[in-house]
C-alpha positions as CSV (number, residue, x, y, z in Angstrom):
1,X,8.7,9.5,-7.7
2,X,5.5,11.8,-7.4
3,X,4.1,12.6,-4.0
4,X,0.8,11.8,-5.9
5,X,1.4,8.1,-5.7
6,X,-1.5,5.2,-6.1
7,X,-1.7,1.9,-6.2
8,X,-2.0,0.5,-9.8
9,X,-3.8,-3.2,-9.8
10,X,-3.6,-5.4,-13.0
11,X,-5.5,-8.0,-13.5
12,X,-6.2,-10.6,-15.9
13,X,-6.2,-14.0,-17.9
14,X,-2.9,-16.1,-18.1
15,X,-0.8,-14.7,-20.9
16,X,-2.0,-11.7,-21.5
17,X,1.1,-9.9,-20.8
18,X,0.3,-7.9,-17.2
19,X,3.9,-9.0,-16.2
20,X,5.4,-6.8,-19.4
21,X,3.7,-3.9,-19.2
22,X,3.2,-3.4,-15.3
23,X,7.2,-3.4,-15.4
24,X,7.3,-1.2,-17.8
25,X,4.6,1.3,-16.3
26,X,6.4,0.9,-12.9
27,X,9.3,2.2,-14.7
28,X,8.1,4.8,-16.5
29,X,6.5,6.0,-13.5
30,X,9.3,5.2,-11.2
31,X,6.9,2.5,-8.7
32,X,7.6,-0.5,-7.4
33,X,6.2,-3.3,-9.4
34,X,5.2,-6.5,-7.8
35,X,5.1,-10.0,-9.5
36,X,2.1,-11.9,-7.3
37,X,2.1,-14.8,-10.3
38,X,6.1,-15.5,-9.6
39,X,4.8,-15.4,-5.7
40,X,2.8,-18.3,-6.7
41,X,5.1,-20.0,-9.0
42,X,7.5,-20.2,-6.4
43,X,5.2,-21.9,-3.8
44,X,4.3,-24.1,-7.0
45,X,8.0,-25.0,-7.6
46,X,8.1,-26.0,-3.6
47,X,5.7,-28.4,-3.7
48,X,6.4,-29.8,-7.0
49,X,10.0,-30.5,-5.4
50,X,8.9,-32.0,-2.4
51,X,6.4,-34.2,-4.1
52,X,3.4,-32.4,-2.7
53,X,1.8,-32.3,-6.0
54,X,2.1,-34.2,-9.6
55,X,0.3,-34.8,-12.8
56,X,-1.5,-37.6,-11.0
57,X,-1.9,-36.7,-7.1
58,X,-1.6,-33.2,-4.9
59,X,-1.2,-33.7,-1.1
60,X,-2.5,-30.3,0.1
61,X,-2.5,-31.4,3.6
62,X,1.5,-31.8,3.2
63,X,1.2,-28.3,1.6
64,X,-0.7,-26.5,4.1
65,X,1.6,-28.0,6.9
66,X,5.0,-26.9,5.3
67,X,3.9,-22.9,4.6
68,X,5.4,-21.9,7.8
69,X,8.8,-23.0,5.8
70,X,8.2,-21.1,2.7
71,X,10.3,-17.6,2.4
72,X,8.8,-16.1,-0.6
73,X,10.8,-12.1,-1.3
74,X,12.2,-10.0,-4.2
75,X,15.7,-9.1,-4.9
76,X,16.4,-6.2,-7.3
77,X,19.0,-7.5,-10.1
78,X,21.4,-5.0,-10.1
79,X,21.9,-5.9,-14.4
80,X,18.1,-5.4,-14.9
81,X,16.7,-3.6,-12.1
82,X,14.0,-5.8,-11.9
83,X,13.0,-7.8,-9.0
84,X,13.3,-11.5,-9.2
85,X,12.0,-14.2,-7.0
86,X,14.0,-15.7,-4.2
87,X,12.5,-18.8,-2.5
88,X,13.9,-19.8,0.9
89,X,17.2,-17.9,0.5
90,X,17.8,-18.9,-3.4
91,X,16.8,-17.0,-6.7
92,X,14.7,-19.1,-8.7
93,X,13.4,-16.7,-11.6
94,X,13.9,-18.9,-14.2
95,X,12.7,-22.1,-12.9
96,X,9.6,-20.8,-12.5
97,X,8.9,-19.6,-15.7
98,X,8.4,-23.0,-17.1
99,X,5.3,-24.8,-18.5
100,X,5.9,-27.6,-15.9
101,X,5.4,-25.0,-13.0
102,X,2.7,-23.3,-15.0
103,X,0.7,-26.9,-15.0
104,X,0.4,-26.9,-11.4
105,X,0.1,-23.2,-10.2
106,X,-3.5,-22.9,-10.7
107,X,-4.1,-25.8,-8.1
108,X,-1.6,-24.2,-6.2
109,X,-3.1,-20.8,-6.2
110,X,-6.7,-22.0,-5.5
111,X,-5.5,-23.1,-1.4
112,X,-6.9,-20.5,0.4
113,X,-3.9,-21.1,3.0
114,X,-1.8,-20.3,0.5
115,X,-3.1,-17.4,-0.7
116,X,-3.9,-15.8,2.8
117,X,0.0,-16.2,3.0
118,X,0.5,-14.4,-0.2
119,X,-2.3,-11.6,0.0
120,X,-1.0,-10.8,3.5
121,X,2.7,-10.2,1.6
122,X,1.3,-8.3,-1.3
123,X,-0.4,-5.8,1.2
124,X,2.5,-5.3,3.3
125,X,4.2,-4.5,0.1
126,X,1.4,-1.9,-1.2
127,X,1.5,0.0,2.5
128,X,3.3,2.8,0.9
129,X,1.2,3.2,-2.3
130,X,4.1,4.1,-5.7
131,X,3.4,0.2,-6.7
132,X,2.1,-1.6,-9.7
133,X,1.0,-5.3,-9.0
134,X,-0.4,-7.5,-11.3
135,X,-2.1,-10.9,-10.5
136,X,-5.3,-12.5,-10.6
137,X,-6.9,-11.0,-7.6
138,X,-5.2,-7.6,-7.2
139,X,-8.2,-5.3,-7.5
140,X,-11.2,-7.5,-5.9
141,X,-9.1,-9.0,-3.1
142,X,-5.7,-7.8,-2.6
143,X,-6.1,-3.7,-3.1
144,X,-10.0,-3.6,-3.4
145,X,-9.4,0.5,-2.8
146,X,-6.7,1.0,-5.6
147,X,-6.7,4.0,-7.2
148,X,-6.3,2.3,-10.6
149,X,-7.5,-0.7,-11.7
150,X,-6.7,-2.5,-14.9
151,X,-8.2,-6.1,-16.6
152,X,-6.7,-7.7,-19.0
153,X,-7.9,-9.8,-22.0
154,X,-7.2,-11.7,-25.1
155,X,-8.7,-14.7,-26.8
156,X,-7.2,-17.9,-25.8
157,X,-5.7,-18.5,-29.5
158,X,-3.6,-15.3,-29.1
159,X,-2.3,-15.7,-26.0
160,X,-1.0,-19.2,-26.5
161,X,1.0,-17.9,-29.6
162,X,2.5,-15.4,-27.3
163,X,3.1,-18.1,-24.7
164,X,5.0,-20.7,-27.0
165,X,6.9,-18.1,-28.7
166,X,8.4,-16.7,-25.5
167,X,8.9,-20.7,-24.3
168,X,10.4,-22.0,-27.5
169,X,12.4,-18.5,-27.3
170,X,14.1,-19.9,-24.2
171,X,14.4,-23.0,-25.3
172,X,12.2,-25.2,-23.9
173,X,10.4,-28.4,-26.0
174,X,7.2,-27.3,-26.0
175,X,4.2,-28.0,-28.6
176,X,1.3,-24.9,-29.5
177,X,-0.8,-27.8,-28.5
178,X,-0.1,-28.0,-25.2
179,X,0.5,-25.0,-24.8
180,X,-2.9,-23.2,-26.2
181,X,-4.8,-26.5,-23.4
182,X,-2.4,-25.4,-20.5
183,X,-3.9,-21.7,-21.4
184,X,-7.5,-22.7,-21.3
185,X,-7.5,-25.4,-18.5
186,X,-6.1,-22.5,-16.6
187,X,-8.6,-20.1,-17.5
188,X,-11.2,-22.2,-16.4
189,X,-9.4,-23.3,-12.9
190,X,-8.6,-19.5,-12.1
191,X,-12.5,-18.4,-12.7
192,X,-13.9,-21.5,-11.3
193,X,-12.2,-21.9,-8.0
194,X,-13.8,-20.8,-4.5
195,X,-11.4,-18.6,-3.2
196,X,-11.2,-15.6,-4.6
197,X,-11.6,-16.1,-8.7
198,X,-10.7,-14.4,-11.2
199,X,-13.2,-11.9,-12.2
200,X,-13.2,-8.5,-13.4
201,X,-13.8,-5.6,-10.6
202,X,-16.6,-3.2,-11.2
203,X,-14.3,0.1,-11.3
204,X,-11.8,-2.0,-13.5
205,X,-10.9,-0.7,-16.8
206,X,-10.6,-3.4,-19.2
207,X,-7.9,-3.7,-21.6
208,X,-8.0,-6.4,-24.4
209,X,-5.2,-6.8,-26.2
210,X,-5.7,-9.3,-28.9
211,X,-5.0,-6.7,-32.1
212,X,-2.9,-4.1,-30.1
213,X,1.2,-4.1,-30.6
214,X,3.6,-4.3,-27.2
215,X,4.1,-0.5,-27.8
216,X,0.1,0.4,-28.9
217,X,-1.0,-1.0,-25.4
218,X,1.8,0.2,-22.7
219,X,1.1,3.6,-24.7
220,X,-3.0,3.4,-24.0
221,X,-1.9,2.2,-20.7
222,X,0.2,4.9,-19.4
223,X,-2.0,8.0,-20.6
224,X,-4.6,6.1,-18.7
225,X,-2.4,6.1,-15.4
226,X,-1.1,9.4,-16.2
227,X,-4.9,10.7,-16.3
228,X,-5.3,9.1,-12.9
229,X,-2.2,10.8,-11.7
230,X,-4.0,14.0,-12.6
């Protein structure tokens, strides 16, 4: 790793691929990359297993009061050399990758307990610069001072075509339908809650990614950091 080492913040809409390309760039650039979103999944996957939230009721009381209990970490896999979540001792990467968890994370996110929890994590995890994190709130709350801050866009169409392909991919019974009104309701919930929403940050440099290839945007987006390394 370069002694010249920043912090690289991405931020964006849901499904607009930060997750794919800040693992690649932490890669490339031999960083740390940090998942916040799978930070949030996993305290989404708690309460929807202890009944603390539903299509019909959230009890954010029961929530709030249960955080103390919540272990929230990465673990490297040795056959990807990725981090994956582990909640309260127990990898749970791939249970939180589904739509069921992704209907409830937004109302998860928006507890400010929870995400004082969370920030407080992420910037533990930043102390030592060499990271790339993506979330919803890297760059105006998390790392306001980051040396690199990226926002990502895409229409909503797009980005629930990427979505359902990468769910029917894994097999789940999903329809475009739902998953192009999951996409939107989310967009509106992440901009319109009270605690830190998602919004671009001033310094940000936004990327949007509707007509660019996988390759064509991690390309743009790594001479951008390599400038910044300069």
């Amino acid at each position: 790793m370069s002694t010249n080492t920043i912090i690289i913040a991405i931020d964006g809409y849901s499904s607009t691929g930060k997750s794919t390309v800040a693992k690649q760039l932490a890669k490339e650039l031999g960083y740390v990359y940090v998942d916040t979103g799978a930070m949030y999944r996993a305290v989404t996957l708690y309460a929807m297993e202890n009944d603390f939230v539903s299509v019909s009721d959230f009890n954010k009381e029961a929530l709030i009061a249960a955080l103390p209990e919540i272990e929230v970490r990465f673990e490297v896999n040795p056959m990807t050399g990725l981090g994956e979540i582990i909640l309260n001792g127990t990898n749970r990467e791939q249970e939180i990758r589904g739509l069921n968890v992704a209907r409830h994370v937004s109302t998860i996110a928006a507890v400010p307990e929870v995400r004082k929890k969370l920030v407080e994590l992420q910037q533990k995890m930043g102390e030592r610069k060499g990271i790339v994190m993506d979330g919803r709130d890297i760059g105006t709350v998390v790392f306001p001072e980051a040396e690199l801050k990226l926002f990502m866009t895409a229409t909503a169409k797009d980005r629930a075509e990427r979505r359902y392909k990468e769910l029917i991919e894994r097999g789940e019974e999903v329809t475009y339908e739902d998953v192009l009104k999951n996409v939107v309701n989310r967009d509106h919930l992440d901009s319109t809650r009270k605690d830190s929403p998602l919004r671009q940050a001033d310094d940000a440099i936004v990327i949007d990614n509707s007509n660019l290839t996988l390759k064509e945007q991690f390309d743009k987006i790594l001479a951008i950091a390599q400038d910044h390394l300069k």
